[in-house]
N, C-alpha and C positions, 0 to 999 in steps of 0.2 A: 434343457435339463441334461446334466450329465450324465452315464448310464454308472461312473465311479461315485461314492460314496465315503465323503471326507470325514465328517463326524457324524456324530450319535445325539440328536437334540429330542431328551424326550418333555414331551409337554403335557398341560394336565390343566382341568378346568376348577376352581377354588369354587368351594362349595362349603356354605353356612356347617358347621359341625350340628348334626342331627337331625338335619333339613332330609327326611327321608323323600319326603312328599314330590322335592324338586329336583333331588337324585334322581329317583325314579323318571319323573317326565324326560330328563335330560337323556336318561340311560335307552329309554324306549322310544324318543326321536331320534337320535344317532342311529339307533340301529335300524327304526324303520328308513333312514335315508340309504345306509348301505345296501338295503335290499331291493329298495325302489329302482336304482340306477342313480338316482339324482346326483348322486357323488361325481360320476363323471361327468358332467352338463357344472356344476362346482367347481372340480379339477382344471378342467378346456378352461373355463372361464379366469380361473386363478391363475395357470400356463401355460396356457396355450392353445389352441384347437391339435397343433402339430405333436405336441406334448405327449413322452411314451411314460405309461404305468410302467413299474417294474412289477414281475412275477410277486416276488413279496406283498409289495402293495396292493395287490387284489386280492390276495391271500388275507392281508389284515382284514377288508372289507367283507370279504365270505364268512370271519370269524367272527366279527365284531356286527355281521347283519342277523346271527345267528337269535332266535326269537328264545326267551328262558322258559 
């Protein structure tokens, strides 16, 4: 993986309009993975074992494991 950053690809999970119920589970599993670690055992898996996080991208995880 590069440590340069060519474009900006943001993505997004489509979700039934109103569907609060599986919002929620979806909102409260993502975050409990960010928290657990499991992201990176995910990450290695997806690129690599040698594969470097960029400071941001732990950052996202710190944010995004954040409990409401």
């Amino acid at each position: 993986m590069s440590e340069r950053q060519f474009t900006f690809e943001p993505y997004a999970l489509a979700l039934a309009r109103g569907d609060d119920d599986f919002r929620l589970l979806v909102d409260t599993t993502l975050s409990a993975l960010y928290r657990s670690g499991r992201i990176d055992q995910i990450f290695a898996a997806s690129f690599g074992p040698k594969a470097n996080q960029s400071d941001i991208l732990r950052a996202l995880y710190v944010i995004n494991g954040l409990p409401k």
